[in-house]
KELO-782385 format. One record per atom (N, C-alpha, C): z, x, y. Coordinates in pm, 1 decimal, padded with zeros to 6 digits. Example, Ala and Ser with C-alpha at 12.3 -4.5 7.8 and 13.67 -1.06 7.14 Angstrom:
2
((00780.0 01319.0 -00569.0)),
((00780.0 01230.0 -00450.0)),
((00780.0 01320.0 -00330.0)),
((00708.0 01285.0 -00225.0)),
((00714.0 01367.0 -00106.0)),
((00787.0 01290.0 00003.0)),
! end
This chain:
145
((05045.6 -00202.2 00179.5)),
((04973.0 -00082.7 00144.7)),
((05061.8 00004.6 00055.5)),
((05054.1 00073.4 -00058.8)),
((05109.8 00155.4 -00134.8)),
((05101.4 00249.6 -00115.5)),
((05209.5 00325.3 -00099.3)),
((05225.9 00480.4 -00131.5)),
((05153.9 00558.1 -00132.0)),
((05078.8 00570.8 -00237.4)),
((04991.3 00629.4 -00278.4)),
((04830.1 00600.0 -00181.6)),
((04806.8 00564.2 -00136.0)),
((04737.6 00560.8 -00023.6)),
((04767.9 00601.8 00136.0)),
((04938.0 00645.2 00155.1)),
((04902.0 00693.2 00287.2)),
((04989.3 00824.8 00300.5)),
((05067.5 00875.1 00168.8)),
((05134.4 00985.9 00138.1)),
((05060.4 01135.7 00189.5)),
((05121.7 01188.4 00202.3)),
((05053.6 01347.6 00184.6)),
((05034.7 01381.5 00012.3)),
((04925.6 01413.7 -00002.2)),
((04930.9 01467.4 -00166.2)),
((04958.2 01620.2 -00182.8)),
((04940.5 01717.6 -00084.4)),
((04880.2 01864.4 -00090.5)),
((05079.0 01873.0 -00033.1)),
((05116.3 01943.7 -00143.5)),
((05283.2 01935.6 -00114.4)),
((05323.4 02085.4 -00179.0)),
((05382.9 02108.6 -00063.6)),
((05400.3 02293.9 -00100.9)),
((05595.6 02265.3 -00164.8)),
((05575.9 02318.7 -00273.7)),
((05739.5 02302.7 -00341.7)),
((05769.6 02438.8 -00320.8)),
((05927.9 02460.1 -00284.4)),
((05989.7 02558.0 -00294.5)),
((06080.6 02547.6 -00420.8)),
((06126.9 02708.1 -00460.1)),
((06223.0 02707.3 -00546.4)),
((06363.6 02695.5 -00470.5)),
((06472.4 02719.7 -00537.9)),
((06646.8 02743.8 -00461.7)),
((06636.9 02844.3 -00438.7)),
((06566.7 02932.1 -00530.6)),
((06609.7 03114.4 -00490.5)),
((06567.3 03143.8 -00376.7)),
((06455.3 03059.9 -00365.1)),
((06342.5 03162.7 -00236.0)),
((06456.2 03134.9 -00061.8)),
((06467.5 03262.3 -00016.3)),
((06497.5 03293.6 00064.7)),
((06452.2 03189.9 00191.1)),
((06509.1 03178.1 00270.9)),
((06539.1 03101.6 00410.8)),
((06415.5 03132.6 00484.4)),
((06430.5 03256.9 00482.4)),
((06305.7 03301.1 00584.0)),
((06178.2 03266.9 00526.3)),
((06123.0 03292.0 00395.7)),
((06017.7 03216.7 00333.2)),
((06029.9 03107.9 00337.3)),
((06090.8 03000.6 00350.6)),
((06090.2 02893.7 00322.4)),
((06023.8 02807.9 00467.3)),
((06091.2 02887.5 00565.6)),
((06065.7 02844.2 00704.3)),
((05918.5 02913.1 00751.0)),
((05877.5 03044.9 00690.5)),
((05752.2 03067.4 00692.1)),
((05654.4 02942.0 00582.8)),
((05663.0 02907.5 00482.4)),
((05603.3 02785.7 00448.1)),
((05549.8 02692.5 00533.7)),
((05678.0 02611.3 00585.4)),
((05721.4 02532.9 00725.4)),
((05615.9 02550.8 00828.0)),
((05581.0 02681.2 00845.7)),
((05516.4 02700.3 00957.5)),
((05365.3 02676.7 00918.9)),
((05361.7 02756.3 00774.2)),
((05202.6 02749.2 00736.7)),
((05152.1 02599.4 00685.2)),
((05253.9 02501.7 00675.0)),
((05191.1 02333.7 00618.2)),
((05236.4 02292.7 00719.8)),
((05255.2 02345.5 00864.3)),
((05317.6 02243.7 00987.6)),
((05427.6 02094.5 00903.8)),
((05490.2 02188.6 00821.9)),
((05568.5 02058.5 00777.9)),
((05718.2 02115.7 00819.1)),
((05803.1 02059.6 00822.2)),
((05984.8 02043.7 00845.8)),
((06047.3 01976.2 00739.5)),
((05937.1 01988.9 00658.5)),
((06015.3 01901.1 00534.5)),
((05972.2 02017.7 00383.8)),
((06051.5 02054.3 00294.1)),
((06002.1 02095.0 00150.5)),
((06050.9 02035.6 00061.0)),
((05991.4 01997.2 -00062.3)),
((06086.3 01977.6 -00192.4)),
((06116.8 02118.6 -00236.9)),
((06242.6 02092.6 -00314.2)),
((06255.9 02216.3 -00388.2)),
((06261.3 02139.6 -00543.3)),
((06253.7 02255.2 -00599.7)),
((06198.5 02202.7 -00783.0)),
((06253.5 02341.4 -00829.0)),
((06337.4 02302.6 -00937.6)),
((06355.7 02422.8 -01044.8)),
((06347.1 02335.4 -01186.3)),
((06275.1 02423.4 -01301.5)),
((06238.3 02440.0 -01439.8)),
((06180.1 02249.3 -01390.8)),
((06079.0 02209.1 -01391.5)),
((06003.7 02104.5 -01353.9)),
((06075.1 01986.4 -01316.8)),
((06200.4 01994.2 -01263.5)),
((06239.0 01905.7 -01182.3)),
((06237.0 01914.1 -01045.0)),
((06261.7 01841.6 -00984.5)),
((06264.0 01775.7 -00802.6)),
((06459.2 01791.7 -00817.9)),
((06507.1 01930.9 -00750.8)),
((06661.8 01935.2 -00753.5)),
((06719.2 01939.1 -00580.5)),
((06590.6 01893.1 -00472.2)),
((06671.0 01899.2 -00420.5)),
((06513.1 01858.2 -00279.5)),
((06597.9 01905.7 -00156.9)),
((06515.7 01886.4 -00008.7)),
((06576.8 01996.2 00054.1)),
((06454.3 02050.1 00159.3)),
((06497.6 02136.1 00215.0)),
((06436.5 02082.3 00401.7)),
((06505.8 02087.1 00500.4)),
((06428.2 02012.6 00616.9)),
((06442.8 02149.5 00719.5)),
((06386.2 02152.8 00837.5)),
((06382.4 02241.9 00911.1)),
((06562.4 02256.6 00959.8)),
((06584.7 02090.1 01032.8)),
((06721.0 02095.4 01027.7)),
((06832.8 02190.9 00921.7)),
((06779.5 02122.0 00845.5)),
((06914.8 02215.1 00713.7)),
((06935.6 02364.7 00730.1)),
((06772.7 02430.1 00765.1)),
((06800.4 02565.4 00813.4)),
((06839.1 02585.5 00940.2)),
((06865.9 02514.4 01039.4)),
((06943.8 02522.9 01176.7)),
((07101.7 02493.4 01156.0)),
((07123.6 02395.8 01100.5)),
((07286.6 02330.2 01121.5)),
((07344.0 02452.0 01028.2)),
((07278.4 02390.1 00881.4)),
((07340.8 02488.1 00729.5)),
((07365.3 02624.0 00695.6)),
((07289.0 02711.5 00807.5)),
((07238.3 02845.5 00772.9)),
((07251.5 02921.8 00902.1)),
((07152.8 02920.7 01009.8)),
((07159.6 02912.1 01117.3)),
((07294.8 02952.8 01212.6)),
((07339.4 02835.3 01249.6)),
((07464.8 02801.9 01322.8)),
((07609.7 02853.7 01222.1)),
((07576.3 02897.3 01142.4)),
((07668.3 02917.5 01103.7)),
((07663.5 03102.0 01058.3)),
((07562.3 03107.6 01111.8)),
((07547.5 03271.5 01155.7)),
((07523.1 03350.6 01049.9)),
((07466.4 03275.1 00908.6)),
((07365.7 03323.0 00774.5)),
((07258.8 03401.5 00839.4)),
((07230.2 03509.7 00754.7)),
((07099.7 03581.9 00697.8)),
((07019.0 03501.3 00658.1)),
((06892.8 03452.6 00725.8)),
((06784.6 03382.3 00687.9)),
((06757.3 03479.8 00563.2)),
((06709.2 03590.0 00564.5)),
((06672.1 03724.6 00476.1)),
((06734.9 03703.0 00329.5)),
((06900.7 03657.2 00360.5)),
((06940.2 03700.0 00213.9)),
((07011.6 03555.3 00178.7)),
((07040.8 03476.9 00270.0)),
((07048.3 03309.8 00237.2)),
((06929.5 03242.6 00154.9)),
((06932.1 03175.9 00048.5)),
((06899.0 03086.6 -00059.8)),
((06828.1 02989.5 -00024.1)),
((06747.0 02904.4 -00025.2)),
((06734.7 02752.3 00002.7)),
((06872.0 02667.8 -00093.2)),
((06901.2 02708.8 -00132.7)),
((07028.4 02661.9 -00212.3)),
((07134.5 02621.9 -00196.9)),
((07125.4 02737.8 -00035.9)),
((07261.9 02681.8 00018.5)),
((07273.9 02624.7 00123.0)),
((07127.3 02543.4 00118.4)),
((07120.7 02504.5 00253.5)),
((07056.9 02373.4 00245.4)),
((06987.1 02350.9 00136.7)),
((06919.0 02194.7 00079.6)),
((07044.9 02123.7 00063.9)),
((06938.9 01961.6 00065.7)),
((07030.5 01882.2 00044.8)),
((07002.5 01805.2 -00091.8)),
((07106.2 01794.2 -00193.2)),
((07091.6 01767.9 -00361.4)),
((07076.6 01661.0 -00353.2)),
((07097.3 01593.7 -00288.8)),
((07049.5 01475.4 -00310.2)),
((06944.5 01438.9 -00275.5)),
((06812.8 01341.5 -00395.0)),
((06672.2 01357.7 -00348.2)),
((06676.5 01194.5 -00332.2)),
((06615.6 01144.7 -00167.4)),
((06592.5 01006.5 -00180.9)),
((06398.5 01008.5 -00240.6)),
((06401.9 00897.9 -00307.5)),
((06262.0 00901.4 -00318.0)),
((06175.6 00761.1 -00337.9)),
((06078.7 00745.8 -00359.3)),
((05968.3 00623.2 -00370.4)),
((05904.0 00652.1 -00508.4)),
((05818.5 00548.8 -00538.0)),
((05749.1 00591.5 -00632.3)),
((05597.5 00541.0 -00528.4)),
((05508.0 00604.4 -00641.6)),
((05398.0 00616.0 -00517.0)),
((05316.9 00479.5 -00578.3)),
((05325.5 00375.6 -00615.2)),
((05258.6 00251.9 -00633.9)),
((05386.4 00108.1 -00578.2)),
((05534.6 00209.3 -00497.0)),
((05557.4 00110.3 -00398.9)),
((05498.0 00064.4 -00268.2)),
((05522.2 -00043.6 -00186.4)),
((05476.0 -00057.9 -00053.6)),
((05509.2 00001.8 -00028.3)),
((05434.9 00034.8 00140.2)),
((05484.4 00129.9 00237.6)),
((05563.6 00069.8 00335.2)),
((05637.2 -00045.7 00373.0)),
((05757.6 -00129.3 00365.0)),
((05877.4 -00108.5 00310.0)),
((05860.7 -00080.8 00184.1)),
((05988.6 -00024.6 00089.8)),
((06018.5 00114.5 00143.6)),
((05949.8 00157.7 00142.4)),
((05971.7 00301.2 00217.6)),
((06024.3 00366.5 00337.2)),
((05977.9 00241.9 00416.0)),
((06045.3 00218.7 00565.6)),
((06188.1 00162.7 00570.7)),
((06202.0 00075.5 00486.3)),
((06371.0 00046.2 00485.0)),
((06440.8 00148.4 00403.6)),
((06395.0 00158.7 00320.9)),
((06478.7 00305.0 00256.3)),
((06521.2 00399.5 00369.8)),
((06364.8 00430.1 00467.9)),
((06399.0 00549.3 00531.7)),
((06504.2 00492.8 00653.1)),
((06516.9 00380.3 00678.5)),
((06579.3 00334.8 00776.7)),
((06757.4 00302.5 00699.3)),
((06741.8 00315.6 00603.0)),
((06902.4 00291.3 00542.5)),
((06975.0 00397.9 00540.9)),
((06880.4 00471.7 00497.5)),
((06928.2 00656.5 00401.8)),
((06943.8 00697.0 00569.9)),
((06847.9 00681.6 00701.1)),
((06861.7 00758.4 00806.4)),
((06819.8 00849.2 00797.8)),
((06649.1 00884.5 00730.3)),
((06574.5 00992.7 00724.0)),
((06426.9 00972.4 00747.0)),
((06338.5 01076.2 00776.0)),
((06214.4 01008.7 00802.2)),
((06114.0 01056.1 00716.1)),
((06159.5 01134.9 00598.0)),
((06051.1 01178.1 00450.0)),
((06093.7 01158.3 00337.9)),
((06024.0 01096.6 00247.4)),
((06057.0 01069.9 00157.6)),
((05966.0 01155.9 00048.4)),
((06028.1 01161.0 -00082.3)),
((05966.6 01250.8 -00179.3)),
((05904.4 01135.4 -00258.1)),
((05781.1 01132.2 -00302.0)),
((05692.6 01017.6 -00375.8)),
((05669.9 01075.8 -00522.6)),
((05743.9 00974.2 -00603.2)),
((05722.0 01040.8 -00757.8)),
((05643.6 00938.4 -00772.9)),
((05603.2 00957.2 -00940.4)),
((05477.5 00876.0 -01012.0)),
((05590.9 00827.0 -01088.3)),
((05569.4 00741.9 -01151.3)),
((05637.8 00649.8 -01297.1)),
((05679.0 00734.4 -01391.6)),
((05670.2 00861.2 -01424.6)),
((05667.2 00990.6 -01451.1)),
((05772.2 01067.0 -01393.2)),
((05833.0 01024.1 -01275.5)),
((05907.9 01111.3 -01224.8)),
((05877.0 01246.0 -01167.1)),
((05753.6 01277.7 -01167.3)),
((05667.8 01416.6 -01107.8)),
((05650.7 01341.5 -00962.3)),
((05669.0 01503.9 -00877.2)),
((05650.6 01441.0 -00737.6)),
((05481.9 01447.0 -00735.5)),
((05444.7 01356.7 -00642.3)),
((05272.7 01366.9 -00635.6)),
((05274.8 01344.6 -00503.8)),
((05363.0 01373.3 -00390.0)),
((05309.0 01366.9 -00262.6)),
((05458.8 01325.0 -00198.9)),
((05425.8 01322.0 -00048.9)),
((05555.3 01348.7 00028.0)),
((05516.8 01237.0 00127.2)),
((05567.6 01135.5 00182.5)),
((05551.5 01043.5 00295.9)),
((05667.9 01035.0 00417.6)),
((05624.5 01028.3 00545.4)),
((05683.1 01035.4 00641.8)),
((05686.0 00909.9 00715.4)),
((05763.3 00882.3 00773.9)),
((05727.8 00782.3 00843.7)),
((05636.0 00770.4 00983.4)),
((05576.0 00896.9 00995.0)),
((05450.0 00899.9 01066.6)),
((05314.8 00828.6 00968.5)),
((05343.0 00874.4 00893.2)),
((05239.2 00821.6 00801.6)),
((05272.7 00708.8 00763.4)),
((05335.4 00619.1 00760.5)),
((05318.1 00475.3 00789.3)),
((05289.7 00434.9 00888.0)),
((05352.4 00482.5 00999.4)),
((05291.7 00468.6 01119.7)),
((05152.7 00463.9 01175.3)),
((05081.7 00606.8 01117.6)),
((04956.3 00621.8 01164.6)),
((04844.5 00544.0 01058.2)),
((04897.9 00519.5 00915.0)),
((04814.9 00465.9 00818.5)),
((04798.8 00357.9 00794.6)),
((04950.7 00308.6 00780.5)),
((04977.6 00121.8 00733.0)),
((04906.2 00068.5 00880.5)),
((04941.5 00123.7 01032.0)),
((04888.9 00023.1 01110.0)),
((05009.1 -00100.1 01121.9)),
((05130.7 -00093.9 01032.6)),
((05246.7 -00196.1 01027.0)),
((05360.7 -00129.4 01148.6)),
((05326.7 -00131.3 01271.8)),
((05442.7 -00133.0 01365.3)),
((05586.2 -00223.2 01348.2)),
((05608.6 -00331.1 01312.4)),
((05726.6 -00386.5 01267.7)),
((05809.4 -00319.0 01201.3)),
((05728.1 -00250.6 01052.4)),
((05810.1 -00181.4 00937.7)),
((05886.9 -00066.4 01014.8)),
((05758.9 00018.0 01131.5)),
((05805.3 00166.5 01157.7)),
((05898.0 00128.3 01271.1)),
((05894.1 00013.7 01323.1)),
((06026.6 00012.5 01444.5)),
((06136.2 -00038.8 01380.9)),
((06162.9 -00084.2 01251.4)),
((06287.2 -00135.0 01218.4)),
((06384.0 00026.9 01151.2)),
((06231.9 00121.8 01085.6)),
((06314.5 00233.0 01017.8)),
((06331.6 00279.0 01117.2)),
((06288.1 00304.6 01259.5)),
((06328.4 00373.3 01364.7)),
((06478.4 00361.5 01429.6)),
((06467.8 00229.3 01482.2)),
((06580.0 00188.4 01457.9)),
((06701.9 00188.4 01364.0)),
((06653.0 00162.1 01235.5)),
((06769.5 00197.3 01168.4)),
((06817.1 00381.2 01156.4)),
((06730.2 00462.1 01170.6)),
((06717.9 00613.7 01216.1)),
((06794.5 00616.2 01266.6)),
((06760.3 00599.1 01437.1)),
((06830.7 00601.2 01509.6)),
((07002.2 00588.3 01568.9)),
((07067.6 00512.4 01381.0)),
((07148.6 00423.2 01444.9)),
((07277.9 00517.8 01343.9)),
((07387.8 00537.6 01480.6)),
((07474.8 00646.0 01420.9)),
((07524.6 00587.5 01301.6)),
((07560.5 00716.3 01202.2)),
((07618.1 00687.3 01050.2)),
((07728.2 00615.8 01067.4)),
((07744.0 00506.9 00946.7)),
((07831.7 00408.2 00929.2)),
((07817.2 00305.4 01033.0)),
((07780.3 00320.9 01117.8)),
((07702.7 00138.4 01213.0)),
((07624.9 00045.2 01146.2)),
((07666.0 -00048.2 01173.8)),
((07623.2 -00168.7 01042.7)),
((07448.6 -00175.3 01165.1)),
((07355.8 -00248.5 01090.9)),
((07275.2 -00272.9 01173.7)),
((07279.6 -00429.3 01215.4)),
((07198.7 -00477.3 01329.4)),
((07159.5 -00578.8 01359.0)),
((07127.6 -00678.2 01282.1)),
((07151.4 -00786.1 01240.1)),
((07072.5 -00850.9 01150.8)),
((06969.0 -00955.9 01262.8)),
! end
């Protein structure tokens, strides 16, 4: 099944500037834990609920006057949205994450996939217990073959 059939399409982007506390009000209003962030029409980054707990948070930041900037992570893993939803699952099971940002051939994001949504869409339990597993499995542990 491709991408593009079990993605979220309706994808709320944040900027870097916008403040912590907006960002997590977003969060609340798309029941998502996940944002892209985008500045001048690129995809520069991810922002997860986590990032505002560990990054910001715990470290005793002003949601108010803290950035998404300084709290995303620059590095964007992503899919394109006419891969399987297989490819997506080992990615998410390598990288050790469970959303991925879905660009077009274009490089524009057009939707966001989770690995719930393989889960609940593909109907492929194998794919979602191997990324689980590989999730699951502390950084730098080789996996099972």
């Amino acid at each position: 099944m491709k991408l593009r059939d079990i993605m979220t399409r309706d994808v709320v982007l944040v900027s870097p500037d916008t403040s912590l506390k907006e960002a997590a009000a977003k969060m609340r209003e798309t029941d998502s834990g996940f944002l892209p962030v985008g500045e001048n029409d690129r995809l520069v980054g991810t922002l997860t609920d986590r990032d505002i707990a560990i990054r910001a948070v715990a470290e005793g930041r002003d949601p108010n006057a803290t950035k998404v900037r300084d709290a995303m992570s620059e590095h964007v893993v992503y899919c394109f949205d006419d891969q399987e939803h297989d490819e997506a699952a080992r990615l998410m099971a390598e990288k050790q994450i469970k959303r991925l940002a879905v660009l077009n051939r274009d490089k524009r994001l057009v939707g966001v996939v989770s690995l719930g949504d393989v889960a609940d869409r593909s109907h492929d339990g194998g794919s979602v217990a191997r990324a689980e597993e590989g999730i699951a499995r502390p950084s730098g542990q080789p996996r099972n073959a």
